[in-house]
matplotlib code that plots the C-alpha trace (Angstrom):
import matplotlib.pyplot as plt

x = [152.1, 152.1, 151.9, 155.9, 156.4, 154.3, 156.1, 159.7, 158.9, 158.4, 161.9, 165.0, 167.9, 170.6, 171.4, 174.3, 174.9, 176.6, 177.7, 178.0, 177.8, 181.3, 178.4, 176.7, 177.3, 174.9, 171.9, 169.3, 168.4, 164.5, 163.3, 159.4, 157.9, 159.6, 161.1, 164.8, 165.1, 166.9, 170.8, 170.1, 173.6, 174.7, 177.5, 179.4, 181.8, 185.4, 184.8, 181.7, 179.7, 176.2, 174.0, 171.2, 168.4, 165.1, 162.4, 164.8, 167.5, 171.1, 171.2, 175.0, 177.2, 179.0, 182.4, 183.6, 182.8, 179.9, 177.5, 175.8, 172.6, 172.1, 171.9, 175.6, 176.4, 173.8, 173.8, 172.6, 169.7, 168.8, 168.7, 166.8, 164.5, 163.9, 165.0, 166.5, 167.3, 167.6, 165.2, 164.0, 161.8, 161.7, 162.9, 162.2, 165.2, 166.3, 169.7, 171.7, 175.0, 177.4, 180.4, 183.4, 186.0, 187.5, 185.8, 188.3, 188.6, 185.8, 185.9, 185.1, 185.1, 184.3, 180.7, 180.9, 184.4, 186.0, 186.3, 189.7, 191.1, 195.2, 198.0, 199.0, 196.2, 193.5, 190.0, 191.1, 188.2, 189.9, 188.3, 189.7, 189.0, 190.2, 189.5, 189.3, 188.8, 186.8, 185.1, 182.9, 184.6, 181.7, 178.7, 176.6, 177.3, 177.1, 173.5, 172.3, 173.0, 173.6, 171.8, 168.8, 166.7, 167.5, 166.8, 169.7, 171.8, 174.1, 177.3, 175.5, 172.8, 175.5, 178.2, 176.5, 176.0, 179.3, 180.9, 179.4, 180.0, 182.9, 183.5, 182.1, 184.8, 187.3, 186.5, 186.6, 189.7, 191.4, 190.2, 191.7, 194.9, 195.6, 197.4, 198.8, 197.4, 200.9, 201.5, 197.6, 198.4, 201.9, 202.0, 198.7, 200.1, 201.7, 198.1, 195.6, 198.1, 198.7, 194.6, 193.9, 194.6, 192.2, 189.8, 188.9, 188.1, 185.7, 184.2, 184.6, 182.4, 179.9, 179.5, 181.4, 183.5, 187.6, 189.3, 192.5, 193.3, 192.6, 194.2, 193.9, 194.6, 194.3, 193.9, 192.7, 192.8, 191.7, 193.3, 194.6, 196.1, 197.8, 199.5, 200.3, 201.8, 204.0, 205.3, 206.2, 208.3, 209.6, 210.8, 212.4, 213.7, 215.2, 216.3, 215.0, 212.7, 214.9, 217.1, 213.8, 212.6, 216.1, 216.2, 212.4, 213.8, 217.3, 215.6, 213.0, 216.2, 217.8, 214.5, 214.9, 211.9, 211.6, 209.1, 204.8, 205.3, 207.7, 208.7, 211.5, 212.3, 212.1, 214.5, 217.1, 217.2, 217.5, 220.8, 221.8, 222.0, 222.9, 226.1, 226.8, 226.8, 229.5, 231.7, 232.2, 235.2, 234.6, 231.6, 228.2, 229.9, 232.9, 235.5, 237.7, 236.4, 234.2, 234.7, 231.6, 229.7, 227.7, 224.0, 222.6, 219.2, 216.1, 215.2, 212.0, 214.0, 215.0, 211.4, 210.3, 213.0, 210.6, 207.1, 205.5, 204.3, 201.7, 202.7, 200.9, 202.8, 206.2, 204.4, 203.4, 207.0, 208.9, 206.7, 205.9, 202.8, 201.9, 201.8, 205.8, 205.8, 204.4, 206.3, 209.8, 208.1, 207.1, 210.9, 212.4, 214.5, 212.4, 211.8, 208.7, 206.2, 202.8, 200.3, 197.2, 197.0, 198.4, 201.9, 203.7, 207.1, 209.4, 211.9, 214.9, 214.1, 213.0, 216.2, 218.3, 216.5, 217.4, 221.1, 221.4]
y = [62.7, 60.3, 56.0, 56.0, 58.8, 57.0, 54.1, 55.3, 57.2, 54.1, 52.8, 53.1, 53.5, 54.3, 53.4, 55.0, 56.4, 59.3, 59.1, 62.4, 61.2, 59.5, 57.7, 55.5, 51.5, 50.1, 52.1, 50.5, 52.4, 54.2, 52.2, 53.9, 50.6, 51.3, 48.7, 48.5, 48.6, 46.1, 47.6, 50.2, 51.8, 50.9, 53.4, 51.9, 54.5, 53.1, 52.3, 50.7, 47.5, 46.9, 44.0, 42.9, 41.0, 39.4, 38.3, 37.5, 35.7, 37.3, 37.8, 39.6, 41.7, 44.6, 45.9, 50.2, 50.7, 51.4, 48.4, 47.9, 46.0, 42.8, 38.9, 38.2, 40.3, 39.2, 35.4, 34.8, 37.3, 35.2, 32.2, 33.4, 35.1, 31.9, 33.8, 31.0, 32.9, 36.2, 39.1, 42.1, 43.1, 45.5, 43.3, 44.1, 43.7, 45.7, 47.3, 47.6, 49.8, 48.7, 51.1, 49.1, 51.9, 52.0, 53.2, 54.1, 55.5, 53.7, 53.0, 49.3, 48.6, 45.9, 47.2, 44.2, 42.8, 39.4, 36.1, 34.6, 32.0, 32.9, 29.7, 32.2, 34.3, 31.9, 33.2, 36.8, 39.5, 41.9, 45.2, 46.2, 49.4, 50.6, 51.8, 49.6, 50.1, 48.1, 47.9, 45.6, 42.6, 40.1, 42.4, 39.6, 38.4, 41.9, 42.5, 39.2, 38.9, 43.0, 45.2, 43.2, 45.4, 48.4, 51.2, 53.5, 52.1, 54.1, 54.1, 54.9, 52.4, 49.7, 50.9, 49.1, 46.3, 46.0, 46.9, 44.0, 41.7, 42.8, 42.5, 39.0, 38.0, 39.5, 37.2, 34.5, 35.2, 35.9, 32.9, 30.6, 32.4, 31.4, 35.0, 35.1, 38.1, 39.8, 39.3, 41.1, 44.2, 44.8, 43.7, 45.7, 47.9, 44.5, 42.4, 44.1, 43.4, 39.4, 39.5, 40.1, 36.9, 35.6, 38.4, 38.4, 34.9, 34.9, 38.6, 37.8, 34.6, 35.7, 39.2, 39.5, 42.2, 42.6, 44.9, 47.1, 47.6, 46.9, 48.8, 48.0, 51.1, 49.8, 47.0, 46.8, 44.3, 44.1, 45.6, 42.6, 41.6, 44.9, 44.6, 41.4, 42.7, 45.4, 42.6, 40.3, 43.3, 44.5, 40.6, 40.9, 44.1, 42.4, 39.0, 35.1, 35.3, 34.6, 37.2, 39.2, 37.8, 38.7, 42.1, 43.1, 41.9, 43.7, 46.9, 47.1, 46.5, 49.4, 51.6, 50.2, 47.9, 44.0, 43.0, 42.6, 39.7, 42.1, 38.9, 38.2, 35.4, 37.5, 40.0, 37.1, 36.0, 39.8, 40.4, 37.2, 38.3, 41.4, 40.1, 37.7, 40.9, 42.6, 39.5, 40.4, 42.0, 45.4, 45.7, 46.7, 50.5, 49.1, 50.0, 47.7, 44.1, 44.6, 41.3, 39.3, 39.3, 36.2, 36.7, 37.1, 35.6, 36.7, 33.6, 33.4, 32.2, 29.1, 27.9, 29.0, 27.0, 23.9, 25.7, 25.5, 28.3, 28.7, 29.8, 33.1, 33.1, 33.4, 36.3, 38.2, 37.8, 38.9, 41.5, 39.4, 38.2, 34.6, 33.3, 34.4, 31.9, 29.4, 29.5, 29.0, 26.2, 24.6, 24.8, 23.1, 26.8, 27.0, 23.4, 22.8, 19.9, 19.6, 17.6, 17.4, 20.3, 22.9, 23.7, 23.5, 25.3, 25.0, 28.3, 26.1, 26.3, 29.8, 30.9, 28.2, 29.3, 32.9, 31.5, 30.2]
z = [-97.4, -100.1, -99.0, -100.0, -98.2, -95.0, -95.6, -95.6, -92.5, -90.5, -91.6, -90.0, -92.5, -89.7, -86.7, -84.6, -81.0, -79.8, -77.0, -75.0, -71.5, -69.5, -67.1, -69.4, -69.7, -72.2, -74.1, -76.4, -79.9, -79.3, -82.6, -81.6, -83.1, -86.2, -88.7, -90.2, -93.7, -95.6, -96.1, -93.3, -91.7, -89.0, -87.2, -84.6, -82.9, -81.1, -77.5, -78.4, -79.5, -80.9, -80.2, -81.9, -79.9, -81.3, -79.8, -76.3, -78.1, -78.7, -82.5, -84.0, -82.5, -84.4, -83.5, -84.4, -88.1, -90.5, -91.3, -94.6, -92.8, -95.5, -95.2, -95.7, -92.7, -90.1, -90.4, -86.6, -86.7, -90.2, -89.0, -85.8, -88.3, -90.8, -93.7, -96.1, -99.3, -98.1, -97.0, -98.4, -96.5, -93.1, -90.2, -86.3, -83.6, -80.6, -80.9, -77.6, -77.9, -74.9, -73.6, -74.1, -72.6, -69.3, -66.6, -63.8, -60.3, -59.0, -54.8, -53.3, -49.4, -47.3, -45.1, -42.8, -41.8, -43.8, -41.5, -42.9, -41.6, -40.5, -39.8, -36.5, -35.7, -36.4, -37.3, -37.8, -39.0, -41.7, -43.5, -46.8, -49.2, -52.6, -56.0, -59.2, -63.4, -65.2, -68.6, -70.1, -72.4, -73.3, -74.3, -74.5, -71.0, -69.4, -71.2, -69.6, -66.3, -65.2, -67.2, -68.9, -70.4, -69.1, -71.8, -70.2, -68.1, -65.7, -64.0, -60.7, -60.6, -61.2, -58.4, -55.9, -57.3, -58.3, -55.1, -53.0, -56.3, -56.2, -52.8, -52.7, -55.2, -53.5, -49.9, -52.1, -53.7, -50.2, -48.7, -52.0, -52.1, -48.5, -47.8, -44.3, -42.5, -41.7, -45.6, -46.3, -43.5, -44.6, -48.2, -49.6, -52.4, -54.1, -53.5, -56.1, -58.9, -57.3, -57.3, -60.7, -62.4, -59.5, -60.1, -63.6, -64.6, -62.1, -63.0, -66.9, -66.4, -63.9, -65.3, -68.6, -67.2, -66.7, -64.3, -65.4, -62.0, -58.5, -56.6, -52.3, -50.4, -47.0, -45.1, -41.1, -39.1, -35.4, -32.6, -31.0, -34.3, -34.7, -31.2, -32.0, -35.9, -33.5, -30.9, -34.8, -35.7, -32.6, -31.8, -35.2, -34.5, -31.2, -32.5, -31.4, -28.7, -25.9, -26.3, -26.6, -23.4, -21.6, -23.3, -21.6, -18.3, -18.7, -20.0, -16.7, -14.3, -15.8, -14.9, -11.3, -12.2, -10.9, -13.8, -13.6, -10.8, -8.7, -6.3, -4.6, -6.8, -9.7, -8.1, -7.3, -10.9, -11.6, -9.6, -10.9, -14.1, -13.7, -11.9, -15.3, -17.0, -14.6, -15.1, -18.7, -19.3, -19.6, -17.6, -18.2, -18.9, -20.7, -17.7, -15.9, -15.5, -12.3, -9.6, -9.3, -6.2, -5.4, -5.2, -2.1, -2.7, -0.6, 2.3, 0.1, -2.9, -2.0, -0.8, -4.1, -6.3, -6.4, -7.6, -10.4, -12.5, -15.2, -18.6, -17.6, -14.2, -16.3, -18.6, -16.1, -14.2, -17.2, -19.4, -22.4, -23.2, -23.1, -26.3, -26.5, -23.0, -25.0, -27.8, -26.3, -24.2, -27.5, -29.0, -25.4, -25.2, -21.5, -20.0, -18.7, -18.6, -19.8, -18.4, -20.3, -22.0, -19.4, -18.8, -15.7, -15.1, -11.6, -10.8, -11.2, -15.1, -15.2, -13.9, -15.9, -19.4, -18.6, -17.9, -20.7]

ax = plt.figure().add_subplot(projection="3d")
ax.plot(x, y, z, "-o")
ax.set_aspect("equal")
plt.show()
């Protein structure tokens, strides 16, 4: 081998990638110590970019197309190199080729549950899962701050990484968007799309990558919150709470039931609305108006008139949990009075609210 011959052999005259794998995100050119030659080719295929680096520093990026390697098209890695009036000699530079296609169907899941913050729920914990595509937009930006120097770098030793970043961002975004969690557990399928303008600044920025989509297949909440997401919608189902609250104690009369409390009082202001109910014209069955009976009220009733009863005293009485209790004594619908921060109810409003 002649000293041309030699020489030429330790130039690289083109440079190009072929891609063959569907797994790969950014792959640097095996230059084995070798030099590029001045005009060299470079071959950039679509769904790709190349980036030259030298000596650390970020030198100029090349979009799909073929690359005549001279001064005029390579003014950053020129000025990095101190080349004034041109070069003509053999330069050094890594060359990182970066996968700019869309990588799709890849899974994201909460491991450890999100503390949110909910106006009716208060601190609620919530577990989300889903699939999401990505690809990379700002080469530069990816190169830095995920794959670094990474000769071949996969799909596989990024999916962690990208799940808990990804995950991380998505907390974040929850918590700024201020979603109510009955909007979250009920809304999901519309909340990857309302995500994404929140999503991608922050993942563009940080990471130099944009999602196509993120999708959210499922949202959990805990069980509490779910019984409490069932009693929202069966109260809506039923209409304002205190038709809801006289349609509980209406339905467990018509099983032969006097409620959780099961006392005589309870019974009295059963009959007595039971008896409102035969007044109507038409009866409970729709027949002939039936005559009212006066209510016969147990000797323990009228002792009991004056009492007072805890909010839970009233729940337990009429099958409904407290916080409904509490809700009807905030809107005045049940009278009652607080003192301090505990509220007090007598049986002469109990039976006037369920008058009413």
């Amino acid at each position: 081998m002649g000293i041309f011959d030699y020489i030429k052999s330790q130039l690289i005259e083109i440079i190009q990638w072929q891609d063959d794998s569907r797994d790969t995100l950014s792959w640097r050119f095996p230059d084995t110590e070798k030099e590029i030659k001045r005009g060299a080719q470079l071959i950039v295929r679509e769904s790709q970019v190349a980036q030259f680096v030298y000596l650390g520093q970020f030198g100029d990026t090349f979009g799909p197309g073929k690359h005549s390697l001279v001064t005029d098209n390579i003014p950053v890695l020129s000025q990095l190199q101190g080349w004034k009036y041109g070069f003509e000699s053999p330069f050094k530079a890594d060359v990182y080729y970066v996968t700019t296609r869309l990588f799709t169907g890849n899974k994201w899941g909460t491991s450890n549950p999100i503390l949110m913050r909910d106006a009716d729920f208060g601190m609620v914990r919530v577990r989300a899962f889903g699939t999401y595509d990505f690809r990379v937009v700002e080469a530069k930006t990816f190169l830095q701050e995920v794959a670094g120097t990474d000769a071949h770098f996969r799909l596989e030793e990024f999916q962690d990484t990208m799940r808990s970043r990804l995950v991380s961002v998505f907390t974040e975004a929850v918590a700024t968007s201020k979603l109510p969690v009955l909007e979250i557990a009920t809304r999901y399928s519309e909340l990857g799309a309302a995500l994404l303008p929140v999503l991608n600044p922050i993942l563009r920025s940080k990471y130099g990558l944009e999602l196509g989509s993120f999708i959210v297949e499922n949202v959990s909440v805990p069980a509490e919150v779910e019984q409490a997401i069932d009693k929202r919608s069966s109260m809506g189902a039923v209409g304002n709470l205190n038709d809801f609250v006289k349609f509980q104690l209406a339905e467990g009369l018509g099983k032969g039931q006097a409620g959780a409390g099961g006392t005589a009082a309870e019974l009295a202001v059963g009959f007595g609305l039971a008896q409102q109910m035969m007044a109507q014209p038409g009866g409970i069955v729709g027949g002939t108006p039936a005559t009212p009976t006066p209510a016969v009220a147990p000797p323990s009733t009228a002792a009991s008139v004056g009492e007072l009863l805890t909010p839970q005293d009233v729940a337990r009485q009429l099958g409904v949990e407290e916080p409904d209790v509490l809700a009807i004594l905030t809107d005045g619908s049940l009278k009652g009075k607080k003192i301090g921060s505990q509220w007090r109810i007598t049986r002469s409003a109990l039976e006037e609210f369920l008058k009413s």
